[in-house]
N, C-alpha and C positions, 0 to 999 in steps of 0.2 A: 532509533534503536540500531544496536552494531553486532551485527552476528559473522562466526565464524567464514559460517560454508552457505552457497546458496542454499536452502530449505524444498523440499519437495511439502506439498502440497495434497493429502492426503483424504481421500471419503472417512464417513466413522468407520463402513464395515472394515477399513484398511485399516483402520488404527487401532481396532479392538482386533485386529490380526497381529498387530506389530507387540500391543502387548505378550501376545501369546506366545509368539517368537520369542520376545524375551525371556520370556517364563521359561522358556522349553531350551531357550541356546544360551542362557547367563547363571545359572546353577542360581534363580532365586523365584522364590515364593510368591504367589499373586498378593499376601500379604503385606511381605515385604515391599512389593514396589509400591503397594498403598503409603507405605511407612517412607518411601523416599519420594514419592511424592509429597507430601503432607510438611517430611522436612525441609525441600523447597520452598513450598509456599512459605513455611515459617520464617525462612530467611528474610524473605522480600516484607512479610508484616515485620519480622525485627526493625527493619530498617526506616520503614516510611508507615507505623502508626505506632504514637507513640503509647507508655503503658499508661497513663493518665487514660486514655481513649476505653469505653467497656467495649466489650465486646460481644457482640452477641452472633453468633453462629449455629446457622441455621440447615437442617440436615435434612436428606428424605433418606428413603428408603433404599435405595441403590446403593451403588461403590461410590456416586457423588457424595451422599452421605457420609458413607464410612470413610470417607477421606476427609470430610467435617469433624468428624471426631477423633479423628487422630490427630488432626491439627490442632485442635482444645487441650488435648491430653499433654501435646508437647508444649503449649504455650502456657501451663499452668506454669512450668517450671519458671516462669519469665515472669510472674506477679502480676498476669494479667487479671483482672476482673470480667469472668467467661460467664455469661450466659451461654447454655445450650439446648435448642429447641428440635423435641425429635416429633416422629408421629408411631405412635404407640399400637395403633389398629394394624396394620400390614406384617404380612411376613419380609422377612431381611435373608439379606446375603449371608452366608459363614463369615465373610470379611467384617461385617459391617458390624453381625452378633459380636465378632472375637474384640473388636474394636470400640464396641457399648460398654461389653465388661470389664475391659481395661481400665473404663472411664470413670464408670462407678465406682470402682477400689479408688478413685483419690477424694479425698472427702471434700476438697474445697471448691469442687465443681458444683454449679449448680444447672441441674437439669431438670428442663421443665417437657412437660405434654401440651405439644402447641394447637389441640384440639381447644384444651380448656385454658388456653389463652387468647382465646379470639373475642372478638378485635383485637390484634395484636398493638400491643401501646410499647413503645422505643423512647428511649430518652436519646433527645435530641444530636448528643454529642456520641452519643454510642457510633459506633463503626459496625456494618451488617457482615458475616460472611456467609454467603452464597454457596451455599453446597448442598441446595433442594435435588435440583436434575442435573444430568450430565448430558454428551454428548447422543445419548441411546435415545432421548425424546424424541419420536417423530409424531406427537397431536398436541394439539392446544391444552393447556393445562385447568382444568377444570374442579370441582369442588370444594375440600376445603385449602389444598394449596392455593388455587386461585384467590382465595380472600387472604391466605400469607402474603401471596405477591403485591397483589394492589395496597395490601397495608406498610409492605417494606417498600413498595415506591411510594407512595403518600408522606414517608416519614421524615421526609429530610435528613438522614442521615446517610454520612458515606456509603458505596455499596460497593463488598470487593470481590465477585464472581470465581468460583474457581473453579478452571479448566473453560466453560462455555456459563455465560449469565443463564439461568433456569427459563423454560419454554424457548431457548431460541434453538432454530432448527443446525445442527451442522453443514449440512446439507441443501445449497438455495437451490430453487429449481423456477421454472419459469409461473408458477401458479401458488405456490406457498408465500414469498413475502408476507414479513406480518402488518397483521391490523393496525389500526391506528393506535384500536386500544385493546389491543394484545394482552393478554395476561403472560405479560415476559420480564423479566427483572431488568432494569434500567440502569447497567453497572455505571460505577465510577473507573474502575477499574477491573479489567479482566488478568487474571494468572493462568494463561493457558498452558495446558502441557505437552511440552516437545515441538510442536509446531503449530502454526496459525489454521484455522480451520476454515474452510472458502467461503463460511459466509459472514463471518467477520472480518471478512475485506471488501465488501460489494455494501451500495448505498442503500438503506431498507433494514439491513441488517443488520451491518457495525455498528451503526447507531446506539446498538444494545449495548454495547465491550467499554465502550470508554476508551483508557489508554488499555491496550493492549501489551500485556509482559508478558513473555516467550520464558517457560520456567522448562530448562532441562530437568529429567528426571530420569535418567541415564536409559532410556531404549534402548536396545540395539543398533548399532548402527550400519551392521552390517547386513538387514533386513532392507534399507534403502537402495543397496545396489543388487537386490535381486526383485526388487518390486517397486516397476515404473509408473510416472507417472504422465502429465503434460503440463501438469501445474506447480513453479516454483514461485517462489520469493527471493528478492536479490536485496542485497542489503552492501554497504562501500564496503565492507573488506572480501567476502565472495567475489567482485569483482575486479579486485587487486591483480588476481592473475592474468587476467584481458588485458590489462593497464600496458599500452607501449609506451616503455621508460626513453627520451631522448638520445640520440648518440651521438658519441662526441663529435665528430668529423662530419658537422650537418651544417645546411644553411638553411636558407627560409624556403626554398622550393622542398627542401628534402618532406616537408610540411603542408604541402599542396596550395594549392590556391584556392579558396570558397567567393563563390559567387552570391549575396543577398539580394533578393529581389523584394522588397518591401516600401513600408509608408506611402504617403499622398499627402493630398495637401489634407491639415489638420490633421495628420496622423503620421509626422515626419520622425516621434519618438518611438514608433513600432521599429522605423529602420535602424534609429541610431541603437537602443538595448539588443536588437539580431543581429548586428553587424559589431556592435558593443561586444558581447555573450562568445560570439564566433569568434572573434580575437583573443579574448581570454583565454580562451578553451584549446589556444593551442596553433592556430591554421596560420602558417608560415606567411598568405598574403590572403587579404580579405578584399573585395570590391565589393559595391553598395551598387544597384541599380535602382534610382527612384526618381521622380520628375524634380525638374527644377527647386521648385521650392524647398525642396528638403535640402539642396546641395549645401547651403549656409551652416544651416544647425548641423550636420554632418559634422564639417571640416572644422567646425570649430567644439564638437564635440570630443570624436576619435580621429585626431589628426594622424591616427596610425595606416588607416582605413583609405582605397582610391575611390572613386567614382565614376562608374561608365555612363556617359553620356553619347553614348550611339542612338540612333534610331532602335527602334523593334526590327526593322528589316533588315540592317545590316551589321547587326549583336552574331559576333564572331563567340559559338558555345563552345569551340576546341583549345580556350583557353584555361578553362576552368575543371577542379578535380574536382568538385561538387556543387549543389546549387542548391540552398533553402529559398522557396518562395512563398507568399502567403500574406506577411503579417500587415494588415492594414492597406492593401494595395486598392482595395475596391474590387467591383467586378463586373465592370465597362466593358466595352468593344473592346478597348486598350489593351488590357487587361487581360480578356479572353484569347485577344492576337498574340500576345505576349506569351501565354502558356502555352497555347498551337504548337509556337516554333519548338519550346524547350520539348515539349513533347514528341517534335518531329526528328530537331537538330540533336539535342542532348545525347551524349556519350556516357557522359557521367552520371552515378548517382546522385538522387535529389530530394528533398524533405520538402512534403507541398504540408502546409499548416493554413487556418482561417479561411480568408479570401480567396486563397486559390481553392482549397476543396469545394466553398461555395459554387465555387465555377463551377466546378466538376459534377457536383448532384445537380446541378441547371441542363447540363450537356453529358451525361453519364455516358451515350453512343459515341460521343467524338471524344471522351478522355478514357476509354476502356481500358486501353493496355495500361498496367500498373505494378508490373514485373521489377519488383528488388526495389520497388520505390518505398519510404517512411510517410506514412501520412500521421496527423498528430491531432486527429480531432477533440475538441471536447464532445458531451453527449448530445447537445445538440446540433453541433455540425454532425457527428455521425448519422443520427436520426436523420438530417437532410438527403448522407446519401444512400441509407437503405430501408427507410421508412422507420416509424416508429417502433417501440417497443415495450410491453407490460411494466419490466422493475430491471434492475441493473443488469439480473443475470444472464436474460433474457438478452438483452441490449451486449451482453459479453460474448454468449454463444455467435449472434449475429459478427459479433468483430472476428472471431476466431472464426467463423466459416469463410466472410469475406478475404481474411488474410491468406485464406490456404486456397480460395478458388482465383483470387485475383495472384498470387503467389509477393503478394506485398508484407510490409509491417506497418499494421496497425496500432498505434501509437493512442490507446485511451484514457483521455486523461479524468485525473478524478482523486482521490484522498489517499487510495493506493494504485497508483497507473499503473495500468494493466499492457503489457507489449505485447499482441498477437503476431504469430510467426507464420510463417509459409509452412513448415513442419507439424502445426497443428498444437507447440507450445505453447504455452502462457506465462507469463513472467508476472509478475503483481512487485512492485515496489515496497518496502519499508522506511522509506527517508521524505520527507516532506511535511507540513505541516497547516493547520487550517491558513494561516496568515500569507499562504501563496495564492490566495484565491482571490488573486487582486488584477489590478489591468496592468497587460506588458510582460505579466511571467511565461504566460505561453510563449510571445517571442523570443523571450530569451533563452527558453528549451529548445527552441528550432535555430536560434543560433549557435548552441553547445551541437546539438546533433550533427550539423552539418560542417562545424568546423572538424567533428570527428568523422567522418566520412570524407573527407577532403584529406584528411594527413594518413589516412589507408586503412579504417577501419571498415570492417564489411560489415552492411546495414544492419544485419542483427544486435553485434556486436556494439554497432554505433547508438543504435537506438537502447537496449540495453542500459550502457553504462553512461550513455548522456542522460537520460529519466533518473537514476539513478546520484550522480553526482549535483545532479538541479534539484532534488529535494535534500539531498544533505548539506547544499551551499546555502538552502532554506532556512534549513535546522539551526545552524551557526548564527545565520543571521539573526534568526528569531531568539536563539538562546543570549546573543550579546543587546540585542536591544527590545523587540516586542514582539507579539505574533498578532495582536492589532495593530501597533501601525509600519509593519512589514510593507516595505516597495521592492517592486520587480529590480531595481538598482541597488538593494540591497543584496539580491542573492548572485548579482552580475560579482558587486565587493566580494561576495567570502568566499567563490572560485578556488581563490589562492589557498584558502585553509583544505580546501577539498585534496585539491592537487599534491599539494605538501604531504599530504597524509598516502596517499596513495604511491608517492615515489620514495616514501618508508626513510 
């Protein structure tokens, strides 16, 4: 997914504030924006189901509702075949009432009382839409919606969520995650509006969303620069502006030198795709530090690429503008000696990923200082180094506390990486895809990162837009060939498509 501007990251109570700002600074109606909301989503069903498909949409009692029903009402005009299912007992919103009787003047709708349709029975190829609860739920969903939902996930039929899947919370917190067997709707698709909501981005959660579609519905947007947040989403054209486009009168120093500290024996392909990835990504000279064995498959790998073959003791570090170390090294004496020095000697910014963090949660007192450094854990090397944690979000607070007492960037990786700032930010990603969850992609994230910190990007910025540009070199990859059988060498390939894009 490609959006304009980074995205802030917003609570419900903030979002049911943003509408109101709108109401109140855009000369329109809370009905209206139901109405442009509703012609959003209609857009994205024109598009991607077609009208062979029935349709059955399903409404509660809130403005989720009433935003079901205005969605029916415009899709009638398209020759849909609309089922519409309300619940008759509850009092409704004015929006939702003005939006029932609009529905009813058209005659070829048909609406039922989804009391006296239980067990709800779906024809198989129907498409559901999802407009029970919205964003306001905070309890488990109980009575007779509860036997709606379990019968619309039981059904096998597409499921296309609008705004947030019904029963899931907006809101994760360290003790809500849902049940296994949640009475939550199991989208195939979510059409959220205006921006992602934080717990469709965290693992427990998203689960629920499917693909995830980001449906503008014209907010305000000048409601965003008077109420802050800590949590955005970066997506490749937001990061266009960071982008340092080349200049002409350069050479390859103008581009730093990166230093890779990686592989061992049986694991000499960690070095070459980090050291691989790092040259791609731009760094005027790259050097490879790895034991013998690797030197072969190296130099006949990326013949671009040197090789320091110094001792540990006498590795001269005022050569280098950055240094990734980590991927596949082990974590031996060797090893441990090896990181001592960078940690003693080192000037330069550095990306510790894998095996070196391992070190680090082994020896937490001798590797403390961590000031402006990138670490790139996944969940379970982070759990290594600050103990475990309940569900993601829990495990995210943990990163973002670490990141601001240690004054590092926390690099967590996961479906949407999350970069924790020294500031107390969070960034969450939009570019990536399941088929990066394979062996070797993390090295090759920490060779983009640290070839961009070697040519003068400051670690924010580097971690940032290298997360960022390694899931959308994903995405390419996956879209020209598969998202099963995706290799870490395939997203090393579509670099070039990233880059191209970015230098407009």
């Amino acid at each position: 997914m490609l959006y304009i501007r980074m995205l802030p990251i917003y609570k419900s109570n903030a979002l049911k504030l943003w509408d109101r700002y709108t109401i109140n600074h855009e000369s329109i109606t809370n009905l209206q924006l139901m109405d442009k909301a509703a012609l959003a989503c209609v857009e994205w069903i024109l598009k991607h189901i077609p009208q062979t498909s029935p349709l059955a949409i399903l409404c509660g009692n809130g403005n989720n509702g009433g935003d079901g029903l205005a969605i029916a009402r415009i899709l009638v005009h398209y020759a849909y075949n609309i089922s519409v299912y309300v619940d008759t007992s509850s009092t409704k919103s004015d929006e939702y009432n003005t939006n029932y009787e609009r529905l009813l003047s058209l005659a070829t709708v048909k609406i039922f009382e989804i009391e006296k349709c239980l067990p709800l029975s779906l024809a198989k190829k129907s498409v559901v839409i999802d407009c029970i609860f919205g964003i306001g739920l905070n309890r488990p969903i109980t009575g007779l919606w509860q036997q709606v939902v379990n019968s619309i996930n039981q059904s096998q039929c597409k499921i296309v969520s609008i705004d947030i899947p019904s029963g899931l919370v907006a809101d994760p917190s360290t003790n809500n995650k849902p049940e296994k067997n949640a009475s939550i709707i199991k989208a195939n698709y979510t059409l959220t509006f205006q921006i992602p909501k934080q717990s469709m981005l965290l693992q427990g959660w998203g689960d629920y969303c499917g693909d995830l579609i980001i449906i503008d519905i014209g907010l305000s947007p000048n409601f965003m620069a008077k109420n802050q947040t800590e949590n955005f989403l970066i997506s490749l054209p937001s990061i266009k502006e960071r982008f340092l486009k080349r200049i002409k009168f350069s050479h390859k120093g103008t581009y730093g030198h990166a230093l890779i500290v990686a592989g061992n024996k049986g694991k000499c392909g960690a070095a070459i795709l980090s050291a691989m990835a790092c040259m791609k990504s731009g760094a005027g000279l790259v050097t490879v530090h790895t034991p013998s064995e690797c030197h072969i498959p190296i130099y006949s790998s990326i013949p671009e690429v040197m090789i320091e073959e110094t001792e540990i003791e006498l590795l001269d570090m005022s050569h280098y503008s950055a240094i990734g170390i980590g991927p596949g090294i082990g974590y031996h004496s060797i090893q441990v000696s090896l990181l001592r020095k960078i940690f003693a000697h080192c000037k330069c910014p550095f990306v510790l990923d894998a095996d070196a963090l391992n070190i680090i949660s082994q020896n937490p007192d001798e590797f403390s200082v961590l000031a402006n450094t990138i670490l790139t854990p996944h969940p379970k090397e982070f759990d290594r180094l600050v103990g475990g944690s309940a569900n993601a979000y829990e495990r995210l607070k943990k990163a973002q506390k670490f990141a601001m007492d240690k004054k590092c960037i926390v690099v967590l990786k996961g479906a949407h990486t999350s970069i924790c700032c020294p500031d107390g930010n969070v960034y969450f990603n939009s570019s990536g895809n399941a088929g990066m969850a394979t062996a070797g992609a993390g090295d090759v994230l920490t060779g983009i990162i640290t070839s961009l910190l070697a040519q003068g990007y400051s670690s924010i910025n580097a971690a940032i837009i290298g997360v960022c540009i390694h899931g959308a070199a994903g995405d390419n990859a996956a879209n020209q060939k598969s998202v099963t059988g995706l290799l870490a060498s395939d997203i090393i390939d579509n670099l070039d498509y990233v880059f191209k894009h970015l230098e407009g």
